[in-house]
SEVEX-34301 format. One record per residue (C-alpha): z, y, x; residue in three letters; residue number from 0. Coordinates in Angstrom, 1 decimal. Each point is the difference from the previous one (the first is absolute). Example, Ala and Ser with C-alpha at 12.3 -4.5 7.8 and 13.67 -1.06 7.14 Angstrom:
2
w=7.8 | v=-4.5 | u=12.3 | r=ALA | k=0
w=-0.7 | v=3.4 | u=1.4 | r=SER | k=1
end
This chain:
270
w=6.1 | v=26.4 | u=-19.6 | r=UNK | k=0
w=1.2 | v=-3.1 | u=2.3 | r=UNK | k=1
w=-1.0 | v=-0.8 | u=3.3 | r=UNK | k=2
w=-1.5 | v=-3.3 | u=-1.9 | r=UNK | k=3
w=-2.0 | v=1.7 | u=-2.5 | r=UNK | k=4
w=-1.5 | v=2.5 | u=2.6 | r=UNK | k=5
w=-1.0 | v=-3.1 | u=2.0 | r=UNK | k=6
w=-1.5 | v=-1.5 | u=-3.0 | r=UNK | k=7
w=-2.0 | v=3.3 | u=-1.1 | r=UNK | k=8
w=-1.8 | v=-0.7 | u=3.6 | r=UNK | k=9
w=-0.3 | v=-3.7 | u=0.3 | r=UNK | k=10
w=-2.0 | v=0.1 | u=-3.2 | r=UNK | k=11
w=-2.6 | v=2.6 | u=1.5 | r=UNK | k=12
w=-2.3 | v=-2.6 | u=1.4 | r=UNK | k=13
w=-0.9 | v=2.7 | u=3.2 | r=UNK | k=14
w=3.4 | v=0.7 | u=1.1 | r=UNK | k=15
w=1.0 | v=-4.2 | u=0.2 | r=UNK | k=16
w=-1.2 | v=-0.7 | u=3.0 | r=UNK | k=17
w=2.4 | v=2.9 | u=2.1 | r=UNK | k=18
w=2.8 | v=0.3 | u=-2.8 | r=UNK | k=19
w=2.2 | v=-3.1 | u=1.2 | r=UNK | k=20
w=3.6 | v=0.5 | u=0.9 | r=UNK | k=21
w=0.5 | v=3.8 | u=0.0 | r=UNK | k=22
w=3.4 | v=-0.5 | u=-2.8 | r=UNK | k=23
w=1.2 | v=-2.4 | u=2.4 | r=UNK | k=24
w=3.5 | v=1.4 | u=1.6 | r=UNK | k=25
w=-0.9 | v=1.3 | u=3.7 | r=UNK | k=26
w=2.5 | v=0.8 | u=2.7 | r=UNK | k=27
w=-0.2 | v=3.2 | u=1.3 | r=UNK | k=28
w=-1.4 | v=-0.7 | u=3.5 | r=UNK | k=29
w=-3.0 | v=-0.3 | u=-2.3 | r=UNK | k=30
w=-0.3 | v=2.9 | u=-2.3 | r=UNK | k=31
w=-2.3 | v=1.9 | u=1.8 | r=UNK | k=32
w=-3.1 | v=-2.5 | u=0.5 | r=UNK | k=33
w=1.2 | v=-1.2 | u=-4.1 | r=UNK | k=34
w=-0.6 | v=3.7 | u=-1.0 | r=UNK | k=35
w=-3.6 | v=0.3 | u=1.6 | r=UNK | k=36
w=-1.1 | v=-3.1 | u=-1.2 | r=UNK | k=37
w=1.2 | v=1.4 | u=-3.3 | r=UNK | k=38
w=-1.8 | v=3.0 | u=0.6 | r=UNK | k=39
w=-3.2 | v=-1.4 | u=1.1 | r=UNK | k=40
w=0.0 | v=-1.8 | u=-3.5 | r=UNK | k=41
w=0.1 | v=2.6 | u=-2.0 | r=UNK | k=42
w=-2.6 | v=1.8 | u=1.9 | r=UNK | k=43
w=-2.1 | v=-2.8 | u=0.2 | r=UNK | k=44
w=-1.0 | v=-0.2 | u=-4.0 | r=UNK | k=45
w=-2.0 | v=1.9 | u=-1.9 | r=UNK | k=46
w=1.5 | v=0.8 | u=-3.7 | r=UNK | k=47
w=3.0 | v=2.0 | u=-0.6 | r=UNK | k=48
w=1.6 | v=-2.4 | u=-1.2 | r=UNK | k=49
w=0.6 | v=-2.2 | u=2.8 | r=UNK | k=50
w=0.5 | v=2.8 | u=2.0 | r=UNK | k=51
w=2.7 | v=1.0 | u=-2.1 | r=UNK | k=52
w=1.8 | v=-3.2 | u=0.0 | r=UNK | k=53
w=0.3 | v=-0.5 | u=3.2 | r=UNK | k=54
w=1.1 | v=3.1 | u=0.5 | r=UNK | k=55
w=3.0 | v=-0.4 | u=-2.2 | r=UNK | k=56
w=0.8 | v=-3.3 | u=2.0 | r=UNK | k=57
w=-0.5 | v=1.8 | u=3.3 | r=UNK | k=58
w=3.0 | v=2.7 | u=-1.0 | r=UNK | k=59
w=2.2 | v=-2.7 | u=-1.5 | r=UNK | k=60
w=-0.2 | v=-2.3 | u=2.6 | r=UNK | k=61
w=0.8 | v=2.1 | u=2.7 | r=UNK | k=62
w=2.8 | v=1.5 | u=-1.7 | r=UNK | k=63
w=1.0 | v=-3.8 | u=-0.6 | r=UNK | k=64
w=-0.2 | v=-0.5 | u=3.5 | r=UNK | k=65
w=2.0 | v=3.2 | u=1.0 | r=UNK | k=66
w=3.0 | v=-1.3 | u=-2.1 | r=UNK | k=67
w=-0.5 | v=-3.2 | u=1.4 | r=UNK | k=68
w=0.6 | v=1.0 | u=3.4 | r=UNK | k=69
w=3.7 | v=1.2 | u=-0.9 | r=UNK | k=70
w=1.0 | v=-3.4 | u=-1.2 | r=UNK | k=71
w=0.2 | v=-1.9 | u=2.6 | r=UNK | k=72
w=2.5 | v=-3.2 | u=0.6 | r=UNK | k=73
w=3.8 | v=0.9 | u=-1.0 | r=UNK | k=74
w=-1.3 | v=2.9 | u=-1.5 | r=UNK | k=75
w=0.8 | v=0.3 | u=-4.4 | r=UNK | k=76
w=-3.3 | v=-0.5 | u=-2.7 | r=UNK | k=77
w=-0.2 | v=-0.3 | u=-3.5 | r=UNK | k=78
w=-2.8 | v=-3.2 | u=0.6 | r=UNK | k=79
w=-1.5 | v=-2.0 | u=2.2 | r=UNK | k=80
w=-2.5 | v=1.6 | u=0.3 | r=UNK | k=81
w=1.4 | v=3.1 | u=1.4 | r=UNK | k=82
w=1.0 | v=-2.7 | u=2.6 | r=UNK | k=83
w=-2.5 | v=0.8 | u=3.3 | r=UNK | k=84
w=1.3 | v=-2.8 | u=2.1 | r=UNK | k=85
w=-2.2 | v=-2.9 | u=-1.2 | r=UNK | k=86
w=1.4 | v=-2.6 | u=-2.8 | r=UNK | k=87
w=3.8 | v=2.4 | u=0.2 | r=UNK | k=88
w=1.1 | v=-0.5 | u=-3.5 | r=UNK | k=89
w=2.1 | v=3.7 | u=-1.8 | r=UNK | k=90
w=3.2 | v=-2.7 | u=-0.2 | r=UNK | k=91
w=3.9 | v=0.3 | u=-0.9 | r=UNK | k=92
w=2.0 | v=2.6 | u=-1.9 | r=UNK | k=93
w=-0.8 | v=2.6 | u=2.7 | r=UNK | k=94
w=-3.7 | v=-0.3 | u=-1.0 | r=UNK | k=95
w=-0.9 | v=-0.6 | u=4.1 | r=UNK | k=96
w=-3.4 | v=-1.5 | u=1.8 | r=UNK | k=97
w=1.5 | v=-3.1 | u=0.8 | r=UNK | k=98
w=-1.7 | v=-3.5 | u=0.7 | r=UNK | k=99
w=0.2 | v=-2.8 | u=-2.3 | r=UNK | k=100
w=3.1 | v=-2.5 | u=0.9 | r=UNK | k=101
w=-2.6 | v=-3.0 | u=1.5 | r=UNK | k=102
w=-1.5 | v=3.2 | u=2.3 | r=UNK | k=103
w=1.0 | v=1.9 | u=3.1 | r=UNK | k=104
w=-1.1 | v=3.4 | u=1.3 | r=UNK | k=105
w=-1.6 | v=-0.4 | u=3.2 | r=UNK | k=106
w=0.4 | v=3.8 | u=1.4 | r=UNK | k=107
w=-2.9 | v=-0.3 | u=2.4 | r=UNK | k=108
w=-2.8 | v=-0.2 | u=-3.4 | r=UNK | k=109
w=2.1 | v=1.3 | u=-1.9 | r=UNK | k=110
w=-0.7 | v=-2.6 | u=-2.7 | r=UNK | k=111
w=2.1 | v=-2.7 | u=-2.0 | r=UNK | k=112
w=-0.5 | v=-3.3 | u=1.6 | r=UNK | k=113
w=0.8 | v=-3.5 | u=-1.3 | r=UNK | k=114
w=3.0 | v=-1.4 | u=1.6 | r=UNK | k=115
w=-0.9 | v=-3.6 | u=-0.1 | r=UNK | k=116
w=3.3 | v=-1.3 | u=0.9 | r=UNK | k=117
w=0.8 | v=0.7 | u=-3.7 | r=UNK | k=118
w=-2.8 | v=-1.2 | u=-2.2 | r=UNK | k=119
w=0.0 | v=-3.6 | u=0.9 | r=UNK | k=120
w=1.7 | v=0.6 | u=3.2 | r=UNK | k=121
w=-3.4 | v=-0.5 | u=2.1 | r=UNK | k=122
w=1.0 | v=0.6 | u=3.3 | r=UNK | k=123
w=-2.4 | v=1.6 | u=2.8 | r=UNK | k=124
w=-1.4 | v=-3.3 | u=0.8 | r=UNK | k=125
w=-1.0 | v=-0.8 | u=-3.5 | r=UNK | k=126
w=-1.7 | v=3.4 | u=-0.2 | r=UNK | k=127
w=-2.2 | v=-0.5 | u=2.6 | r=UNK | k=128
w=-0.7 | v=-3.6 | u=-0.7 | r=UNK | k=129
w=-1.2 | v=1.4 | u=-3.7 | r=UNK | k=130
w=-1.9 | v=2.9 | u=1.7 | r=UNK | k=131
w=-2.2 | v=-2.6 | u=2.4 | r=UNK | k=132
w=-0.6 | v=-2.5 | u=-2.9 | r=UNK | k=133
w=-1.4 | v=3.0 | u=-2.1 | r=UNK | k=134
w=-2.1 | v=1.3 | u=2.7 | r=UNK | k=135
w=-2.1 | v=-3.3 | u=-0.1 | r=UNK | k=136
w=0.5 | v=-0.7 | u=-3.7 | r=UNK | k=137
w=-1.3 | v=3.7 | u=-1.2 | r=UNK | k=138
w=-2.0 | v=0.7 | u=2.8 | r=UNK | k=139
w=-0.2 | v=3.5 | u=1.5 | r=UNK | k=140
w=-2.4 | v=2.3 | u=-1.4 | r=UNK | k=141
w=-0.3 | v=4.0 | u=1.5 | r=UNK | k=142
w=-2.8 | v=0.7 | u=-2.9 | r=UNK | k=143
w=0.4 | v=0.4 | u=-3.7 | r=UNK | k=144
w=-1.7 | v=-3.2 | u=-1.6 | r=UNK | k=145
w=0.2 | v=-2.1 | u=-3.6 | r=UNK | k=146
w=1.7 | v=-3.0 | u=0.1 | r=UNK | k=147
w=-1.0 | v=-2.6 | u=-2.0 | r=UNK | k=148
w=1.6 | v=1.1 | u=-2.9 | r=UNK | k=149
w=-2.2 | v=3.8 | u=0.0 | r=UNK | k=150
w=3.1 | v=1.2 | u=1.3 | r=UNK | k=151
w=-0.1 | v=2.9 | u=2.6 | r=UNK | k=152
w=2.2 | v=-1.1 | u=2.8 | r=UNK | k=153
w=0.9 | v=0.7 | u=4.2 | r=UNK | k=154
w=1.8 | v=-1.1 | u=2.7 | r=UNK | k=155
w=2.1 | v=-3.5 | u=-0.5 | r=UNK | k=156
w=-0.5 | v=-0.2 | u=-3.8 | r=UNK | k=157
w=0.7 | v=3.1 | u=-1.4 | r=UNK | k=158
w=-1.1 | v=0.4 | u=-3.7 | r=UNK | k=159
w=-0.7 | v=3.9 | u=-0.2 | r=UNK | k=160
w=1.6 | v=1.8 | u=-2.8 | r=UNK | k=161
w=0.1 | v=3.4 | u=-1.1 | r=UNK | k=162
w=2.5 | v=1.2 | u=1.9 | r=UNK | k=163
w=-1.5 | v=-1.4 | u=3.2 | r=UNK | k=164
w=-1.8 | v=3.1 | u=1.9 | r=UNK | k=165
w=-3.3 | v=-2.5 | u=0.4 | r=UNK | k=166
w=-0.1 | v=0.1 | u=-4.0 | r=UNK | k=167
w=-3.5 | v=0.7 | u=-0.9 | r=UNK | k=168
w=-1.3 | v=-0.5 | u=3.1 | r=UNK | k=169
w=-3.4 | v=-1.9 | u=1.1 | r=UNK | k=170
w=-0.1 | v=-3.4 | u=1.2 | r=UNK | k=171
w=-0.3 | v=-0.2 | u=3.8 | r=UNK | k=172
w=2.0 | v=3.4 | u=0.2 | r=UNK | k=173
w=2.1 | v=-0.2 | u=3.7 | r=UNK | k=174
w=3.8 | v=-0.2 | u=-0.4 | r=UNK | k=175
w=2.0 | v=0.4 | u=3.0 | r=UNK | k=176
w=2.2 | v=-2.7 | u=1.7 | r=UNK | k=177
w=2.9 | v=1.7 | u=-0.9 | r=UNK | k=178
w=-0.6 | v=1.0 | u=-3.2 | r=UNK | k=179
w=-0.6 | v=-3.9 | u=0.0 | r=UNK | k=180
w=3.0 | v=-1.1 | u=1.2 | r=UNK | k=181
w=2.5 | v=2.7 | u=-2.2 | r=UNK | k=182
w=-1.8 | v=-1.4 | u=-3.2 | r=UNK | k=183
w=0.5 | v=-3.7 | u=1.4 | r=UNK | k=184
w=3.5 | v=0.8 | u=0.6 | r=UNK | k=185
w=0.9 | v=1.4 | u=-3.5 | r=UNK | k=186
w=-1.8 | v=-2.7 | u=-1.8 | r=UNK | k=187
w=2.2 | v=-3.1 | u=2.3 | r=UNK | k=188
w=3.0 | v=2.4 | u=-1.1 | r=UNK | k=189
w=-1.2 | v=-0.3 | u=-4.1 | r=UNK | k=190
w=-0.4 | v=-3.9 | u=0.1 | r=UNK | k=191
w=3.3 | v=-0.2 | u=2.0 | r=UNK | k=192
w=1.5 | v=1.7 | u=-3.1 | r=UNK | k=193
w=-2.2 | v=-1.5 | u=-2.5 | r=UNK | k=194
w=1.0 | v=-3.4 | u=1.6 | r=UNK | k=195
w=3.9 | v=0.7 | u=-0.6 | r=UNK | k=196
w=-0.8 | v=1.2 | u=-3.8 | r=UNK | k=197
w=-1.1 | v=-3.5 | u=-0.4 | r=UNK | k=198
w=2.0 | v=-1.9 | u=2.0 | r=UNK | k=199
w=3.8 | v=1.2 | u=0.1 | r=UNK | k=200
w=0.9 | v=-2.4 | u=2.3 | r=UNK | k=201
w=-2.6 | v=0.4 | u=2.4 | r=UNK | k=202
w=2.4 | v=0.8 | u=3.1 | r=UNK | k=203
w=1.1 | v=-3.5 | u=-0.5 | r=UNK | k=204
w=-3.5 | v=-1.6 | u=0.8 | r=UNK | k=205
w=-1.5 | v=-1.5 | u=3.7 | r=UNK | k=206
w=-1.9 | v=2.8 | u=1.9 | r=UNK | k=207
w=-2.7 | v=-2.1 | u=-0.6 | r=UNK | k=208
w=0.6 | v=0.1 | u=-3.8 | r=UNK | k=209
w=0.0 | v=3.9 | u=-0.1 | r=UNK | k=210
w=-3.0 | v=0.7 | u=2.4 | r=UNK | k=211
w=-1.9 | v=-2.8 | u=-1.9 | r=UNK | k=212
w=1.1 | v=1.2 | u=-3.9 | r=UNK | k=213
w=-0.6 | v=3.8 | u=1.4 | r=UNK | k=214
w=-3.6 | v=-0.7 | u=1.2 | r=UNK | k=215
w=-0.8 | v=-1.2 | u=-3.9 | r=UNK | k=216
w=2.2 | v=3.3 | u=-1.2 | r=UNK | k=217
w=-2.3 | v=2.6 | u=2.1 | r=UNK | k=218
w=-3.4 | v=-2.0 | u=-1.1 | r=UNK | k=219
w=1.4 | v=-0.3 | u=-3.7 | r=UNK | k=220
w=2.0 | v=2.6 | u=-0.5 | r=UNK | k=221
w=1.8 | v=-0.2 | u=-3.8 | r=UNK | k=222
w=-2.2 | v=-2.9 | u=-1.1 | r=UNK | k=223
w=2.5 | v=-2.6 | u=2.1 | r=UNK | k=224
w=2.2 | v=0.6 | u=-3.2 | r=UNK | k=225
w=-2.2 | v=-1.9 | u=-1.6 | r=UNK | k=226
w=0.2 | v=-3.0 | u=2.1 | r=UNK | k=227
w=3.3 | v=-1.2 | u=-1.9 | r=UNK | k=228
w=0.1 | v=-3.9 | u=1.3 | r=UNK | k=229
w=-0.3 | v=1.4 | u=3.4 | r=UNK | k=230
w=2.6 | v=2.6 | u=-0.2 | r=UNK | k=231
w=2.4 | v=-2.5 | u=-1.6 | r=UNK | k=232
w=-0.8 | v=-2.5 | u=2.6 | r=UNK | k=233
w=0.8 | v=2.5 | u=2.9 | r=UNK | k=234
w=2.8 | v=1.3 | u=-1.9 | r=UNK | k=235
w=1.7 | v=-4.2 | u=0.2 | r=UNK | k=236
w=-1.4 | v=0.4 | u=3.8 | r=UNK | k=237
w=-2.3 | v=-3.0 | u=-1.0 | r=UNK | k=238
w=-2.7 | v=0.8 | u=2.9 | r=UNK | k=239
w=-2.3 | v=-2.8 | u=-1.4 | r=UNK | k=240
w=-0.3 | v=0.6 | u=-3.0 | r=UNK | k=241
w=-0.3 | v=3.5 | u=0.5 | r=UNK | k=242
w=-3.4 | v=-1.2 | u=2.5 | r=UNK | k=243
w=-1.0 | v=-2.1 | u=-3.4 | r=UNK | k=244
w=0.5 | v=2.8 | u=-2.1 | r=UNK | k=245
w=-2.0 | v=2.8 | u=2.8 | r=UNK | k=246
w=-2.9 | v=-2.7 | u=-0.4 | r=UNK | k=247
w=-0.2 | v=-0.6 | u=-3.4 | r=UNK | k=248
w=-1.1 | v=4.0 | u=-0.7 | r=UNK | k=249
w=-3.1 | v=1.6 | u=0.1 | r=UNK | k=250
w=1.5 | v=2.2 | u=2.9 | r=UNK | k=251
w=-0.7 | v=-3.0 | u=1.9 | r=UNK | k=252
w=-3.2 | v=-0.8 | u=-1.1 | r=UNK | k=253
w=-1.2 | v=3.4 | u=0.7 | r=UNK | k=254
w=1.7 | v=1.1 | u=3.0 | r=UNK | k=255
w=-1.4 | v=-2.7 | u=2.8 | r=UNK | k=256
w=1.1 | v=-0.7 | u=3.3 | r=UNK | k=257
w=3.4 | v=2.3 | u=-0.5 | r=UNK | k=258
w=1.5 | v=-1.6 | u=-2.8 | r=UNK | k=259
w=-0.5 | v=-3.4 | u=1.3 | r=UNK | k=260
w=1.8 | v=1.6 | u=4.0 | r=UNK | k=261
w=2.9 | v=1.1 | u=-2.7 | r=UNK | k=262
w=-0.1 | v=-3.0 | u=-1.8 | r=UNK | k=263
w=0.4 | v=-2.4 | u=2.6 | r=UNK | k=264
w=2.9 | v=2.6 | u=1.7 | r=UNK | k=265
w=1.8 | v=-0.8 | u=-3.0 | r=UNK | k=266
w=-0.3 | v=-3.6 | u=0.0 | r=UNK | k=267
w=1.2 | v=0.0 | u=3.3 | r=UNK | k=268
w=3.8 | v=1.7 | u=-0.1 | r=UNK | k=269
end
């Protein structure tokens, strides 16, 4: 049985939803040892055998997952990502080595693969940091779980929770930490940089303004900008006002306020 069908054997017993959240999530090993008595402290915290058993099964596996996790580090070979413990390493080349994707580095210090953004887009440091301070104010900055106003469970500066997110399953108005805030921040900028350049090939060819102003919509959108096809053909012929025509006439605009008319007016002024 799979890590995903264990999960879902628990998830579906109503008692054990509210503490069974993120426990198939990879974990470095730093972390094993709280990971393992939360684990325990599950399965000794329900009644039947049957969830008792369960977890038990997931405790073994997982910390035998973990075990084998800790010899793969950066450099080192896997057969998968997954064996991969450096965060987003990809198993890459012939040699079947934790590598990070081309548009990432390895910064040695987290041991993680960060987004070089001198290659998606070439945003340079300045950019980066003009983005992060316009999504600050344009997400706001929330340390507690809430709903947004799509009944989506969210934290921090805009983050959509998911089920690989350790806060999956958690209550509104759970804490999150500031730096738990500010790595998830960090890796969601890093996806709409990338989404941005799956869009728009010639992105590193665009104003600063252009890219700070089309990655804003990118991290509040996501995918659905693909769907904008007049806009995306109107930045494509660098035609900056009809591209502001085009960001009005959408019911992004109409439902997003105050930020989509700062972006739209940005654009109408390069």
């Amino acid at each position: 049985m799979g890590y995903e069908a264990l999960e879902y054997v628990i998830l579906k017993e109503k008692r054990a939803k509210s503490l069974v959240r993120f426990y198939l999530s990879s974990m470095l090993e730093p972390k094993i040892k709280a990971y393992c008595n939360v684990e325990v402290k599950v399965a000794k915290s329900f009644g039947t055998l049957k969830n008792r058993v369960v977890l038990s099964v997931i405790f073994t596996k997982k910390l035998r997952y973990l075990k084998a996790l800790k010899q793969q580090a950066y450099g080192s070979s896997c057969s998968e990502a997954s064996d991969c413990v450096t965060a987003k390493a990809q198993c890459s080349g012939n040699s079947h080595v934790c590598r990070c994707d081309s548009q990432f580095y390895h910064d040695t210090d987290s041991d993680t693969c960060k987004l070089d953004l001198g290659s998606p887009c070439a945003l340079n440091s300045s950019d980066l940091s003009s983005v992060k301070a316009q999504l600050r104010i344009d997400e706001g900055y929330k340390t507690r779980i809430y709903i947004d106003t799509e009944g989506h469970s969210t934290f921090g500066i805009g983050h959509l929770i998911t089920r690989n997110d350790r806060e999956y399953g958690k209550f509104p108005r759970t804490y999150v930490s500031s730096a738990r805030i500010e790595s998830v921040f960090d890796a969601d900028l890093a996806a709409a940089v990338v989404t941005t350049h799956s869009i728009f090939a010639n992105c590193s060819s665009w104003p600063s303004e252009v890219k700070q102003i089309v990655v804003n919509m990118v991290f509040n959108l996501g995918n659905r900008l693909r769907g904008f096809t007049d806009f995306i053909a109107a930045v494509n012929n660098k035609d900056w006002d009809t591209a502001a025509d085009e960001m009005v006439d959408s019911i992004w605009y109409r439902q997003t306020g105050d930020r989509a008319k700062r972006l739209v007016e940005r654009m109408r002024n390069i």
